[in-house]
C-alpha positions as CSV (number, residue, x, y, z in Angstrom):
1,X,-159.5,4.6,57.1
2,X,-157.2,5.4,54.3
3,X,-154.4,8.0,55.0
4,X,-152.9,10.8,52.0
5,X,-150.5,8.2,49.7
6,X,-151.2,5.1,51.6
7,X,-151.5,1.7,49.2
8,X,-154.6,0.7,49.0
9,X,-155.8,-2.6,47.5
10,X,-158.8,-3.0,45.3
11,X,-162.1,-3.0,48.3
12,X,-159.9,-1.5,50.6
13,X,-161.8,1.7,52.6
14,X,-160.6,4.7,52.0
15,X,-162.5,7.5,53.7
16,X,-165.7,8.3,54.7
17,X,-168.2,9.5,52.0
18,X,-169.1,12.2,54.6
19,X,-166.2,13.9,54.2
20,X,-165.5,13.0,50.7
21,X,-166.8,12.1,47.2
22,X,-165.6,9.1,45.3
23,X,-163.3,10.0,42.7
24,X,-161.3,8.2,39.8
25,X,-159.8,5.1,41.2
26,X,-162.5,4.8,44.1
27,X,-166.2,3.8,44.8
28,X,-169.0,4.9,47.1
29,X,-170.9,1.7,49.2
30,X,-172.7,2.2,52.5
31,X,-171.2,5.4,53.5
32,X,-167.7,4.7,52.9
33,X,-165.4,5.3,49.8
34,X,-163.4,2.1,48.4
35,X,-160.8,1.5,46.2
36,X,-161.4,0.4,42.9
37,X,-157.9,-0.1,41.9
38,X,-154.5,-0.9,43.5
39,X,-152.4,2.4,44.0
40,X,-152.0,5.3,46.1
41,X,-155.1,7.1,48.3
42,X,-155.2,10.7,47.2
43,X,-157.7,12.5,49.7
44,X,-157.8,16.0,48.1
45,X,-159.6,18.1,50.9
46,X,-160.0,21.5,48.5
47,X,-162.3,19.1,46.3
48,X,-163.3,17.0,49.3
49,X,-162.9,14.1,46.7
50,X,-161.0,10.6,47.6
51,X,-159.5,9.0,44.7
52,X,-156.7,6.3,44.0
53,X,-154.2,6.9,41.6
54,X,-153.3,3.3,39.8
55,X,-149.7,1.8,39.7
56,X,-150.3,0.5,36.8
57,X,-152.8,2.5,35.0
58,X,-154.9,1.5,32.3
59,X,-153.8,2.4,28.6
60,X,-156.6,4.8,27.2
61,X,-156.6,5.7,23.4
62,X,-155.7,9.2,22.8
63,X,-156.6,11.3,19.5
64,X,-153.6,10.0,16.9
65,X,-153.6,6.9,18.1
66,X,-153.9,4.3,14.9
67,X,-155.7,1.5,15.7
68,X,-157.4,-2.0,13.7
69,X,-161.3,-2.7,14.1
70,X,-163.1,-5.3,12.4
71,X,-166.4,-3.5,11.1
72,X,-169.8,-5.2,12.3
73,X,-172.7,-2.4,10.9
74,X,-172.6,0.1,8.4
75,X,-175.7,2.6,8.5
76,X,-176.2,5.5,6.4
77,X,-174.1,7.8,8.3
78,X,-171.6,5.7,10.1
79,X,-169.7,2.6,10.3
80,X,-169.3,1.0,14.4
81,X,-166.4,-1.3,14.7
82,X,-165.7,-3.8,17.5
83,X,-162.4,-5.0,18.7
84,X,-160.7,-2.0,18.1
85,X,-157.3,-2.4,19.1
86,X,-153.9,-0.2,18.6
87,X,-151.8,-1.2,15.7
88,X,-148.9,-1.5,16.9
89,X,-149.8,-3.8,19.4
90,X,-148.5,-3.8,22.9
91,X,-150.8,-2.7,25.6
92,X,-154.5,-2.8,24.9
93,X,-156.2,0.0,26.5
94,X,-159.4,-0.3,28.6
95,X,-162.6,1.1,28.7
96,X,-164.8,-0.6,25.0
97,X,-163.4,-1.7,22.1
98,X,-166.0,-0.3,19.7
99,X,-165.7,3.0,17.8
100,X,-167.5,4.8,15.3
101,X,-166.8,6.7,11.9
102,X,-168.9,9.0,10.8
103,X,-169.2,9.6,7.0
104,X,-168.0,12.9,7.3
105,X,-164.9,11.2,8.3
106,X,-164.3,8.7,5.8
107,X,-162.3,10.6,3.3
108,X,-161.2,14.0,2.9
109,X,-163.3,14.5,0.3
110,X,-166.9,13.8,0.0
111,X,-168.7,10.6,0.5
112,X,-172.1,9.9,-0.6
113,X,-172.9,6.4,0.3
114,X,-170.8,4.6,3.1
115,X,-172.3,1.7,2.7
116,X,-170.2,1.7,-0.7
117,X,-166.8,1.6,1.5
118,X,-166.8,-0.1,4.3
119,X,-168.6,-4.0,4.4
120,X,-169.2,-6.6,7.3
121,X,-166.5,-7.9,8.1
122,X,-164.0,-5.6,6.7
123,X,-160.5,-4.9,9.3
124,X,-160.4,-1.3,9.1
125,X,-157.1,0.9,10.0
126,X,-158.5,4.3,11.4
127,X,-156.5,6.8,13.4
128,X,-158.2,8.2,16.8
129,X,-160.2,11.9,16.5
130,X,-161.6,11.6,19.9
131,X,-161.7,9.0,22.7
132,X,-164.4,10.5,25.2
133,X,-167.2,10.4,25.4
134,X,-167.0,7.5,22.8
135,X,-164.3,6.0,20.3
136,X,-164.6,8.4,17.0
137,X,-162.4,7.2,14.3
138,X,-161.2,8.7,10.7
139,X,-160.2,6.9,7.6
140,X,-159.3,10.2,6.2
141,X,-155.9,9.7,4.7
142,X,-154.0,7.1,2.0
143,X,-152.7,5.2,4.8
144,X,-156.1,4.9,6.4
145,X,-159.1,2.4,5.3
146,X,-159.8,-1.0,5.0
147,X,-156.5,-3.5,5.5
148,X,-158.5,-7.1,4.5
149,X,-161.6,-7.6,2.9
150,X,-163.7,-10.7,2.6
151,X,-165.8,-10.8,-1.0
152,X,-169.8,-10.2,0.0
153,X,-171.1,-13.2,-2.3
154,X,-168.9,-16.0,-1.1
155,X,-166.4,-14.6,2.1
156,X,-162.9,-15.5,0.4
157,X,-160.2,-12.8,1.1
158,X,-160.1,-10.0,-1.7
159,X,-157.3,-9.5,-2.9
160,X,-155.6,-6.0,-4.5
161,X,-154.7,-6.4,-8.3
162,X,-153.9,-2.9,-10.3
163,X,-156.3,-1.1,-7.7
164,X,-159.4,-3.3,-7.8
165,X,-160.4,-5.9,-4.7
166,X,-160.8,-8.7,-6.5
167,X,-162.2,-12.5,-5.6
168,X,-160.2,-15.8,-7.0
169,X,-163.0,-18.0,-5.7
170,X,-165.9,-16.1,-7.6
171,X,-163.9,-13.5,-9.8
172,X,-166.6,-10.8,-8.9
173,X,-165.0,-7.1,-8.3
174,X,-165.7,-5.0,-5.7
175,X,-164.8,-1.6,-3.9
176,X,-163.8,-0.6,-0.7
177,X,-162.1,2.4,0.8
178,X,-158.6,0.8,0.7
179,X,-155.5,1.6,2.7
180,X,-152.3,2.4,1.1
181,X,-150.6,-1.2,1.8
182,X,-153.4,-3.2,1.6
183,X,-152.7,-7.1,3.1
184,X,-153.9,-9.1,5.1
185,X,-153.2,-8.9,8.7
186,X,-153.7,-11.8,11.2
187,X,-153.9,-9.7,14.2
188,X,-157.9,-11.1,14.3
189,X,-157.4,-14.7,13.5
190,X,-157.2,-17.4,15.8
Protein backbone atom coordinates (compact mmCIF):
# COMPACT_ATOMS: atom_id res chain seq x y z
CA UNK A 1 0.00 0.00 0.00
CA UNK A 2 1.24 3.36 -1.07
CA UNK A 3 2.47 5.83 1.64
CA UNK A 4 2.05 10.17 1.44
CA UNK A 5 5.07 11.03 -1.28
CA UNK A 6 6.15 7.63 -1.95
CA UNK A 7 7.26 6.84 -5.89
CA UNK A 8 5.07 5.04 -7.35
CA UNK A 9 5.42 3.41 -10.84
CA UNK A 10 2.77 3.21 -13.43
CA UNK A 11 0.34 -0.21 -11.88
CA UNK A 12 1.73 0.24 -8.80
CA UNK A 13 -1.14 0.06 -5.75
CA UNK A 14 -1.69 2.86 -4.04
CA UNK A 15 -4.43 2.70 -1.45
CA UNK A 16 -7.52 1.13 -1.01
CA UNK A 17 -10.59 2.49 -2.94
CA UNK A 18 -12.33 2.15 0.50
CA UNK A 19 -10.70 4.65 1.91
CA UNK A 20 -10.13 6.66 -1.13
CA UNK A 21 -11.23 7.85 -4.56
CA UNK A 22 -8.97 7.72 -7.66
CA UNK A 23 -7.72 10.98 -8.50
CA UNK A 24 -5.51 12.62 -11.29
CA UNK A 25 -2.60 10.45 -11.81
CA UNK A 26 -4.40 7.14 -10.42
CA UNK A 27 -6.98 4.45 -11.38
CA UNK A 28 -9.65 2.39 -9.61
CA UNK A 29 -9.48 -1.80 -10.42
CA UNK A 30 -10.88 -4.41 -8.05
CA UNK A 31 -10.95 -2.34 -4.99
CA UNK A 32 -7.69 -0.81 -5.06
CA UNK A 33 -6.37 2.49 -6.48
CA UNK A 34 -3.29 2.33 -9.09
CA UNK A 35 -1.04 4.56 -10.43
CA UNK A 36 -1.41 5.70 -13.75
CA UNK A 37 1.72 7.58 -14.03
CA UNK A 38 5.28 7.59 -12.53
CA UNK A 39 5.53 10.21 -9.60
CA UNK A 40 4.68 10.93 -6.16
CA UNK A 41 1.45 9.22 -4.11
CA UNK A 42 -0.58 12.14 -2.74
CA UNK A 43 -3.30 10.51 -0.40
CA UNK A 44 -5.27 13.69 0.57
CA UNK A 45 -7.41 12.38 3.51
CA UNK A 46 -9.75 15.90 3.69
CA UNK A 47 -10.92 14.78 0.06
CA UNK A 48 -10.31 11.13 0.77
CA UNK A 49 -8.91 11.12 -2.91
CA UNK A 50 -5.46 9.20 -3.83
CA UNK A 51 -3.79 10.73 -6.69
CA UNK A 52 -0.16 10.80 -8.24
CA UNK A 53 1.49 13.80 -9.06
CA UNK A 54 3.77 13.14 -12.44
CA UNK A 55 7.59 13.83 -12.60
CA UNK A 56 7.32 14.66 -15.76
CA UNK A 57 3.99 15.88 -16.43
CA UNK A 58 2.30 16.07 -19.58
CA UNK A 59 2.38 19.54 -21.62
CA UNK A 60 -1.43 20.73 -21.80
CA UNK A 61 -2.36 23.66 -24.08
CA UNK A 62 -3.33 26.61 -22.24
CA UNK A 63 -5.60 29.70 -23.64
CA UNK A 64 -2.73 31.85 -25.70
CA UNK A 65 -1.03 29.16 -26.72
CA UNK A 66 -0.41 29.52 -30.79
CA UNK A 67 -0.56 26.42 -32.33
CA UNK A 68 -0.55 24.70 -36.39
CA UNK A 69 -3.48 22.33 -37.43
CA UNK A 70 -4.01 20.99 -40.66
CA UNK A 71 -7.96 21.48 -41.38
CA UNK A 72 -9.86 18.08 -42.27
CA UNK A 73 -13.89 19.49 -42.29
CA UNK A 74 -15.35 22.69 -42.64
CA UNK A 75 -19.24 22.75 -41.74
CA UNK A 76 -21.37 25.70 -41.68
CA UNK A 77 -20.39 26.87 -38.32
CA UNK A 78 -17.01 25.50 -37.69
CA UNK A 79 -13.85 24.33 -38.97
CA UNK A 80 -12.17 20.90 -36.77
CA UNK A 81 -8.55 20.49 -37.30
CA UNK A 82 -6.38 17.51 -36.57
CA UNK A 83 -2.72 17.39 -35.59
CA UNK A 84 -2.86 20.43 -33.82
CA UNK A 85 0.45 21.04 -32.54
CA UNK A 86 2.26 24.29 -30.75
CA UNK A 87 4.13 26.45 -33.04
CA UNK A 88 7.00 26.82 -31.62
CA UNK A 89 7.64 23.34 -31.43
CA UNK A 90 9.20 21.67 -28.39
CA UNK A 91 7.03 19.56 -26.30
CA UNK A 92 3.85 18.31 -27.71
CA UNK A 93 1.14 18.31 -25.22
CA UNK A 94 -1.22 15.36 -24.56
CA UNK A 95 -4.64 14.69 -24.37
CA UNK A 96 -6.17 15.10 -28.70
CA UNK A 97 -4.77 16.84 -31.26
CA UNK A 98 -8.03 18.14 -32.75
CA UNK A 99 -9.59 21.54 -32.15
CA UNK A 100 -12.34 23.48 -33.38
CA UNK A 101 -13.12 27.12 -34.61
CA UNK A 102 -16.19 28.31 -34.49
CA UNK A 103 -17.23 30.96 -37.07
CA UNK A 104 -17.78 33.37 -34.60
CA UNK A 105 -14.11 33.10 -34.09
CA UNK A 106 -12.74 33.38 -37.40
CA UNK A 107 -12.18 37.12 -37.70
CA UNK A 108 -13.02 39.94 -35.63
CA UNK A 109 -15.33 41.00 -37.77
CA UNK A 110 -18.21 39.14 -39.22
CA UNK A 111 -18.15 36.03 -41.25
CA UNK A 112 -20.89 34.80 -43.31
CA UNK A 113 -19.71 31.68 -44.91
CA UNK A 114 -16.67 29.71 -43.49
CA UNK A 115 -16.61 27.52 -45.91
CA UNK A 116 -15.27 30.60 -48.00
CA UNK A 117 -11.96 30.59 -45.58
CA UNK A 118 -10.80 27.75 -44.54
CA UNK A 119 -10.44 24.51 -47.25
CA UNK A 120 -9.28 20.73 -46.80
CA UNK A 121 -6.23 20.56 -46.33
CA UNK A 122 -5.34 24.06 -45.38
CA UNK A 123 -2.40 24.40 -42.20
CA UNK A 124 -4.06 26.86 -40.11
CA UNK A 125 -2.17 29.10 -37.32
CA UNK A 126 -4.83 29.68 -34.51
CA UNK A 127 -4.05 30.83 -30.95
CA UNK A 128 -5.77 28.76 -28.00
CA UNK A 129 -9.37 30.29 -26.40
CA UNK A 130 -9.99 27.42 -24.33
CA UNK A 131 -8.46 23.88 -23.88
CA UNK A 132 -11.20 21.99 -21.70
CA UNK A 133 -13.54 20.53 -22.24
CA UNK A 134 -12.25 20.51 -25.90
CA UNK A 135 -9.53 22.45 -28.08
CA UNK A 136 -11.35 25.90 -29.18
CA UNK A 137 -9.20 27.85 -31.44
CA UNK A 138 -9.38 31.68 -32.98
CA UNK A 139 -8.04 32.99 -36.15
CA UNK A 140 -9.09 36.29 -34.98
CA UNK A 141 -6.06 38.48 -35.66
CA UNK A 142 -3.48 39.40 -38.83
CA UNK A 143 -1.10 37.04 -37.55
CA UNK A 144 -3.70 34.31 -37.33
CA UNK A 145 -5.18 32.09 -40.42
CA UNK A 146 -4.16 29.88 -42.86
CA UNK A 147 -0.03 29.49 -43.22
CA UNK A 148 -0.15 26.98 -46.68
CA UNK A 149 -2.83 26.31 -48.91
CA UNK A 150 -3.21 23.66 -51.56
CA UNK A 151 -5.33 24.95 -54.80
CA UNK A 152 -9.01 22.92 -54.64
CA UNK A 153 -8.98 21.89 -58.50
CA UNK A 154 -5.52 20.40 -58.86
CA UNK A 155 -3.65 20.36 -54.92
CA UNK A 156 -0.44 22.40 -55.97
CA UNK A 157 0.67 24.87 -53.14
CA UNK A 158 -0.89 28.45 -53.53
CA UNK A 159 1.09 30.77 -53.53
CA UNK A 160 0.68 34.78 -52.11
CA UNK A 161 1.18 37.33 -55.08
CA UNK A 162 -0.13 41.22 -54.23
CA UNK A 163 -2.72 39.54 -51.69
CA UNK A 164 -4.36 36.88 -53.84
CA UNK A 165 -3.61 32.82 -53.39
CA UNK A 166 -2.76 32.02 -56.55
CA UNK A 167 -1.99 28.47 -58.54
CA UNK A 168 1.12 28.22 -61.12
CA UNK A 169 0.01 24.74 -62.15
CA UNK A 170 -3.68 25.85 -63.11
CA UNK A 171 -3.53 29.80 -62.72
CA UNK A 172 -7.09 29.65 -61.01
CA UNK A 173 -7.46 32.34 -57.87
CA UNK A 174 -8.72 31.59 -54.81
CA UNK A 175 -9.35 32.96 -51.16
CA UNK A 176 -8.54 31.99 -47.86
CA UNK A 177 -8.38 33.66 -44.49
CA UNK A 178 -4.59 34.28 -44.80
CA UNK A 179 -2.10 34.90 -42.03
CA UNK A 180 0.15 37.84 -41.96
CA UNK A 181 3.46 35.92 -43.25
CA UNK A 182 1.94 33.50 -45.34
CA UNK A 183 4.69 30.51 -46.44
CA UNK A 184 4.88 27.38 -46.42
CA UNK A 185 5.84 25.55 -43.39
CA UNK A 186 7.17 21.88 -43.36
CA UNK A 187 6.34 21.23 -39.88
CA UNK A 188 3.59 18.50 -41.64
CA UNK A 189 5.68 16.98 -44.33
CA UNK A 190 7.41 13.84 -44.14
Amino acid sequence: MGQQGKVATPGEDIAASEEFAAGDGAYERDGRIFAAVAGSVILDRSAMVASVRARNPPKAFAAGDVVLGEVTDVRGTMVNLQHVVPEAGGRKPTGGDAGTIHISKVSEGRTDDIRELFRLGDVVRAKVVQSKPSLQLTTAGAELGVVKALCTRCRAPLQLAKGELRCDACERTEYRKVAKGYSSPRYFEG
